[in-house]
FIKOLZA-1660 file (N, C-alpha, C; in steps of 0.1 Angstrom, whole numbers, plus 5000, padded with zeros to 4 digits):
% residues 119
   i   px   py   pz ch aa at
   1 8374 7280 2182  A  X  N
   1 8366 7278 2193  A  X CA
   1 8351 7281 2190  A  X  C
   2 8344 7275 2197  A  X  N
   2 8325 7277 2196  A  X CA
   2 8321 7290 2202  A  X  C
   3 8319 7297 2195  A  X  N
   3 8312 7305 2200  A  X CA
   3 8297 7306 2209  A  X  C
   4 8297 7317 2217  A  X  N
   4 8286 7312 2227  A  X CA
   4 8273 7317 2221  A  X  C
   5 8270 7324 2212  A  X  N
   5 8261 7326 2203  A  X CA
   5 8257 7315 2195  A  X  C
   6 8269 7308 2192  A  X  N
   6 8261 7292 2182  A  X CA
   6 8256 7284 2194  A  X  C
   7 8262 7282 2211  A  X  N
   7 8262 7272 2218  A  X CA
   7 8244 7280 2222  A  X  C
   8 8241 7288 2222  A  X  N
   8 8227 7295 2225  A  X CA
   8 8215 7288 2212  A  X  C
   9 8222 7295 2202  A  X  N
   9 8214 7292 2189  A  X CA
   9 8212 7275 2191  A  X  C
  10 8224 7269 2190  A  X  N
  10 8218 7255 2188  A  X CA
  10 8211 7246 2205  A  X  C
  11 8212 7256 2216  A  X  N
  11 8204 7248 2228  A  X CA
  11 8191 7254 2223  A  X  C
  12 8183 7268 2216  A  X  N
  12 8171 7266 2214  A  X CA
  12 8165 7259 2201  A  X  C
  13 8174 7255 2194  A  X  N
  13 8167 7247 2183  A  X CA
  13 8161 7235 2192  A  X  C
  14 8175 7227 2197  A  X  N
  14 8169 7214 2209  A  X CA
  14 8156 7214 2217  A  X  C
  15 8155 7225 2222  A  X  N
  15 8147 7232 2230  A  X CA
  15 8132 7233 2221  A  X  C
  16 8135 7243 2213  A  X  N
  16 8122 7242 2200  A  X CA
  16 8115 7224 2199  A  X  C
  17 8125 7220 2193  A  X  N
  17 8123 7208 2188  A  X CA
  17 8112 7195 2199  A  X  C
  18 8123 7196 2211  A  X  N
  18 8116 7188 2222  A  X CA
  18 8103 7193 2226  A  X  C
  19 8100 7205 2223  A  X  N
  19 8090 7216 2226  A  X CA
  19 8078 7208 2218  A  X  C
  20 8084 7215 2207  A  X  N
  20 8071 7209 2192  A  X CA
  20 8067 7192 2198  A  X  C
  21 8076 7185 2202  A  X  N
  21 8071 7171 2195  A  X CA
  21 8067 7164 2212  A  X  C
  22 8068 7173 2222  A  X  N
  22 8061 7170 2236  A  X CA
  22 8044 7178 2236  A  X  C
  23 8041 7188 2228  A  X  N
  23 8029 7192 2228  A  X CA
  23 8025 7184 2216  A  X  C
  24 8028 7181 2203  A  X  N
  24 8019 7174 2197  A  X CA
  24 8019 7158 2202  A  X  C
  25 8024 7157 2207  A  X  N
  25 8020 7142 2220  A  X CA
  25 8012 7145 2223  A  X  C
  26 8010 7159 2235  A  X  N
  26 7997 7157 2245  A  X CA
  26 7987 7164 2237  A  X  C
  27 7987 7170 2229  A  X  N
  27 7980 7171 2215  A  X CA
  27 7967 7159 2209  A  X  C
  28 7973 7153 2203  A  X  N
  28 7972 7141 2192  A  X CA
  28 7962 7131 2204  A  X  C
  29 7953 7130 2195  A  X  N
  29 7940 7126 2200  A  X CA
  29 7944 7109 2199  A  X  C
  30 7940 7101 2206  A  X  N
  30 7940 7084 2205  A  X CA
  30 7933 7080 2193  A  X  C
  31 7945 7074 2185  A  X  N
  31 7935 7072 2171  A  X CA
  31 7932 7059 2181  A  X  C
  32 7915 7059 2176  A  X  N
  32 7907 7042 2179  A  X CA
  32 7913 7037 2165  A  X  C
  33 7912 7024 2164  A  X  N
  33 7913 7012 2150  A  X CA
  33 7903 7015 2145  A  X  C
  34 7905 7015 2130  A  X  N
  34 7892 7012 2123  A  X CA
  34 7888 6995 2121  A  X  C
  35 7875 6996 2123  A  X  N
  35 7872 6983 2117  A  X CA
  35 7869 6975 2107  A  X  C
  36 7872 6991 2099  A  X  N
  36 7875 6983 2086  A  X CA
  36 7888 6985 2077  A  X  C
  37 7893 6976 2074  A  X  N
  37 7907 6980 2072  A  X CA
  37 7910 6985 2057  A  X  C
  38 7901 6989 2047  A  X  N
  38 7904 6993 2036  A  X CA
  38 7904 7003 2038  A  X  C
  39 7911 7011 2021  A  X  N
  39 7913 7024 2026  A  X CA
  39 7904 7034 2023  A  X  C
  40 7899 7045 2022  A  X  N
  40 7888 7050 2022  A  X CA
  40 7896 7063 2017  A  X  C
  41 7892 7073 2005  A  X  N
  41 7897 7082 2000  A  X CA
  41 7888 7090 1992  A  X  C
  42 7883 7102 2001  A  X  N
  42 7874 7110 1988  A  X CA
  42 7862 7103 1989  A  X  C
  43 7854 7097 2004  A  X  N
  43 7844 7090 2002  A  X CA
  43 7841 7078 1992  A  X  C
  44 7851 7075 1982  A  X  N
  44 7850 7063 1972  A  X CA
  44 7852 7053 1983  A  X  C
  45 7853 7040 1985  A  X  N
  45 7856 7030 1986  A  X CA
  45 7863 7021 1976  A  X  C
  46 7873 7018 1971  A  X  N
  46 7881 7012 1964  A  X CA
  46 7874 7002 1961  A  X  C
  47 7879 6996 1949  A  X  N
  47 7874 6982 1943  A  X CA
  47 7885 6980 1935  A  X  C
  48 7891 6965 1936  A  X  N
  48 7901 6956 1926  A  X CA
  48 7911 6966 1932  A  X  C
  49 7917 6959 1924  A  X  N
  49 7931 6959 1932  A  X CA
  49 7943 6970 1934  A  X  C
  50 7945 6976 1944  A  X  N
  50 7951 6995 1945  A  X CA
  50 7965 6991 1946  A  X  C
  51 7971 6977 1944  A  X  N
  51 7987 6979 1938  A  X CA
  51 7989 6980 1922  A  X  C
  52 7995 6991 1923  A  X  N
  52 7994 6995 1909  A  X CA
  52 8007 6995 1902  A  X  C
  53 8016 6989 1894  A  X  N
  53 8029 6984 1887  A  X CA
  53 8032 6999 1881  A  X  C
  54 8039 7007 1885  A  X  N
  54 8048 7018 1880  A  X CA
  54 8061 7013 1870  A  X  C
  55 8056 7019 1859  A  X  N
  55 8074 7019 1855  A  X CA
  55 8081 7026 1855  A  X  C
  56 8093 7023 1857  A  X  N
  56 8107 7026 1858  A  X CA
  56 8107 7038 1850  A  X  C
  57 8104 7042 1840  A  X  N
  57 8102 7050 1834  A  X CA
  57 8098 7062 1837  A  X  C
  58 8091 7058 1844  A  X  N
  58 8082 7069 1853  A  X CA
  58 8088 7074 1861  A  X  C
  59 8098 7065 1869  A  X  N
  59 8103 7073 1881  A  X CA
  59 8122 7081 1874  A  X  C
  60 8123 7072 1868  A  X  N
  60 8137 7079 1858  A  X CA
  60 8133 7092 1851  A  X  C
  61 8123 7095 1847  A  X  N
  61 8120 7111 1841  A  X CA
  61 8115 7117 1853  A  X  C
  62 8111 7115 1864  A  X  N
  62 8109 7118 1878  A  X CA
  62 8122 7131 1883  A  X  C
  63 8129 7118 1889  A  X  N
  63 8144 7119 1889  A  X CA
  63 8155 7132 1880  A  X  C
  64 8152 7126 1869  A  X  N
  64 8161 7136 1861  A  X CA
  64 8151 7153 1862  A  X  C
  65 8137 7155 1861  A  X  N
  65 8134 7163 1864  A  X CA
  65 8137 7171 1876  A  X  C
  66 8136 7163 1885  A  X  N
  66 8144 7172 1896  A  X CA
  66 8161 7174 1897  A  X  C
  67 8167 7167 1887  A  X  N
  67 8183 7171 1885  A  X CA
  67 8182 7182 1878  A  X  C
  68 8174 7183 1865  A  X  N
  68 8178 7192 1856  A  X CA
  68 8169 7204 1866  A  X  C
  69 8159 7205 1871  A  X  N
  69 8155 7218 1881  A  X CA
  69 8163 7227 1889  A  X  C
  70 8171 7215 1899  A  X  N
  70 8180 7221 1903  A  X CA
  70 8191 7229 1893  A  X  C
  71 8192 7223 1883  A  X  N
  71 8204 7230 1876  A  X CA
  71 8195 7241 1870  A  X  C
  72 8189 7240 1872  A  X  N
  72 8185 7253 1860  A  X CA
  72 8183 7268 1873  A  X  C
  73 8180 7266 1886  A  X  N
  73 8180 7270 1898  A  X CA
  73 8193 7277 1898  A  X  C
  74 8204 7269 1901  A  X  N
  74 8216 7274 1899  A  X CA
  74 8223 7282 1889  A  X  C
  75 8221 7275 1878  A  X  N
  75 8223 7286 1865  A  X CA
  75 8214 7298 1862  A  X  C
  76 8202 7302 1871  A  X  N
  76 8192 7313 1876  A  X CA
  76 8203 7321 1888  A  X  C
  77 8207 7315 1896  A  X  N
  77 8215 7323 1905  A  X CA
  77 8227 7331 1896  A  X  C
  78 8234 7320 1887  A  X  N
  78 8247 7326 1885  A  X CA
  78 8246 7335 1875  A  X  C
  79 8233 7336 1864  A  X  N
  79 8228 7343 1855  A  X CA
  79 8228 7359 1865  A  X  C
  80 8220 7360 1879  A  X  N
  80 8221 7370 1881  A  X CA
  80 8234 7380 1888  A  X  C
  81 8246 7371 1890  A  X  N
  81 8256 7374 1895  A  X CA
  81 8267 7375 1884  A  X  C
  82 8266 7374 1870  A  X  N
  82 8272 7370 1857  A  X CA
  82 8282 7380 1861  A  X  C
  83 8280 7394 1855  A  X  N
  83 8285 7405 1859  A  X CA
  83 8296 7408 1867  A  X  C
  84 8296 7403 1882  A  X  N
  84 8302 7405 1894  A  X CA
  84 8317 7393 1892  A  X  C
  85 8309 7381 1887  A  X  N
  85 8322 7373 1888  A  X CA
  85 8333 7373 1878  A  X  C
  86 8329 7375 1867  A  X  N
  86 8339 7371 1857  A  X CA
  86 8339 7363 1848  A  X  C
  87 8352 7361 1844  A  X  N
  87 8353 7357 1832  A  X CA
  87 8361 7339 1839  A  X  C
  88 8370 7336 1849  A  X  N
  88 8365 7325 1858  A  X CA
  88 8355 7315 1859  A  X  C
  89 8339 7329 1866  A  X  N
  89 8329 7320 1867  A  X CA
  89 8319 7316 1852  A  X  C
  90 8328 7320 1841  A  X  N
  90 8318 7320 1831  A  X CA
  90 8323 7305 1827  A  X  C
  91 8334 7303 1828  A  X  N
  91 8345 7290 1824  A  X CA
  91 8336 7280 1836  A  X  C
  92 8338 7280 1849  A  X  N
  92 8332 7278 1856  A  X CA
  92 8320 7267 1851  A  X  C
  93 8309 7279 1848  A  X  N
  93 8293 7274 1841  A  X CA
  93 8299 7269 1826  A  X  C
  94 8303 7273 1819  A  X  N
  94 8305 7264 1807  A  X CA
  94 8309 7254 1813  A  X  C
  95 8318 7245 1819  A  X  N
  95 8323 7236 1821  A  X CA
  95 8306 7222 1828  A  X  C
  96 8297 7235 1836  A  X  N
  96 8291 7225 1842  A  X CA
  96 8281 7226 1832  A  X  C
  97 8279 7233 1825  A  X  N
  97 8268 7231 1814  A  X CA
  97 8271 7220 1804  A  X  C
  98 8285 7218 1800  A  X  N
  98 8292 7208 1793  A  X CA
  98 8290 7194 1800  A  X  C
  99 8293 7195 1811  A  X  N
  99 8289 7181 1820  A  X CA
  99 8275 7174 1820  A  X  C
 100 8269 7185 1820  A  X  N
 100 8253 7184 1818  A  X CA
 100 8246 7180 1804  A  X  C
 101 8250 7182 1795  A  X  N
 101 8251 7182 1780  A  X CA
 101 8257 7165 1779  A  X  C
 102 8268 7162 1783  A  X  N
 102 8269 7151 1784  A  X CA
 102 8263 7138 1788  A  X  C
 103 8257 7145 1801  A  X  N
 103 8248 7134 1812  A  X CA
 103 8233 7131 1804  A  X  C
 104 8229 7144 1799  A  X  N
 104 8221 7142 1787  A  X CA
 104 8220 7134 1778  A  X  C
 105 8234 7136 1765  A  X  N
 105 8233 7130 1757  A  X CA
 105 8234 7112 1765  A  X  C
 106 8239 7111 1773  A  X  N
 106 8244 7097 1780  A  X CA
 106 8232 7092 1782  A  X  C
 107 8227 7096 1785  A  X  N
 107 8210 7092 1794  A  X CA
 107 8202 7088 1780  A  X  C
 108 8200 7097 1767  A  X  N
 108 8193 7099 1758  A  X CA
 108 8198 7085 1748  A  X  C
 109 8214 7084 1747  A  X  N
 109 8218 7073 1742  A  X CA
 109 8213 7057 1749  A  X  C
 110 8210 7057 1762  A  X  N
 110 8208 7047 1774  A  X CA
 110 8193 7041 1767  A  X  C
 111 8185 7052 1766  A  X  N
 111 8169 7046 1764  A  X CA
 111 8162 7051 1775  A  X  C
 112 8166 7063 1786  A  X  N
 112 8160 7068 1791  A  X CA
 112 8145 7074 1794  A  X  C
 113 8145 7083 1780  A  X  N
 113 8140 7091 1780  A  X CA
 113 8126 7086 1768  A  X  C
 114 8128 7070 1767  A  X  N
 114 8120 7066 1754  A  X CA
 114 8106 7057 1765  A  X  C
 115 8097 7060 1763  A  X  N
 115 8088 7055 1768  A  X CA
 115 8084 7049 1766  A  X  C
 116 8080 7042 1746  A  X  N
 116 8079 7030 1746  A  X CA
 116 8088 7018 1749  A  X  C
 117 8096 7020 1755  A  X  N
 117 8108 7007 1753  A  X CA
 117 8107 7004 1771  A  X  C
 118 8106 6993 1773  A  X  N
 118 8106 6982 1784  A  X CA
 118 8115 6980 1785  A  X  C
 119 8122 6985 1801  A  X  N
 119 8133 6983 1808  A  X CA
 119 8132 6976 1816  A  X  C
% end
C-alpha cells in the first residue's frame, strides 16, 4: 500500500512544478517579432550559408563517448566498494568489462572509429 509520506512527497512535487511554470508565464516578458529574421550571434551577422553537413562520424564518437563515460562512472563506483562485495562482484565487473571489450573491438572492426572513411 502507498504510503502517505510518498502521497505528500509526490502532491508537492505537482504542486512545485505547476508553481514554477504558472510564475514563469506571468513572468516572461511578450517576445515582439523580430524584423529581421536572421540569426544574430555574438553581434556577428552571418554570411553564406549556416547549414552545415555533420558527419556521422562525428556524432558516432559523440555517442560512444558518452557510453564509455558512463562505464567508466560505474567502474569508479564499484572500484570504491571492491572490498565490501567480493569475489561475486569482481566476476560481476569482469564479465561487464568483457562485454565492453567486445562492443569495442565490434565497433573498431565496423569503421567506427576511422575518420577518414565515408560512411
Amino acid at each position: 500500500m502507498i504510503s502517505m509520506s510518498f502521497v505528500i512527497y509526490f502532491l508537492a512535487i505537482i504542486m512545485l512544478t505547476v508553481t514554477m511554470l504558472v510564475i514563469s508565464r506571468l513572468l516572461n516578458p511578450k517576445v515582439i517579432p523580430r524584423k529581421n529574421p536572421l540569426p544574430f550571434e555574438s553581434g556577428i551577422v552571418p554570411y553564406g550559408n549556416t547549414n552545415i553537413r555533420w558527419s556521422v562520424n562525428y556524432f558516432l564518437v559523440a555517442i560512444l563517448f558518452v557510453i564509455f563515460d558512463m562505464e567508466a562512472v560505474f567502474l569508479y563506483v564499484w572500484s570504491v566498494v571492491v572490498l565490501e562485495t567480493g569475489w561475486p562482484a569482481f566476476f560481476a565487473n569482469s564479465v561487464f568489462v568483457g562485454i565492453l571489450l567486445i562492443a569495442l573491438i565490434y565497433e573498431w572492426r565496423m569503421g567506427v572509429l576511422e575518420w577518414g572513411r565515408k560512411i
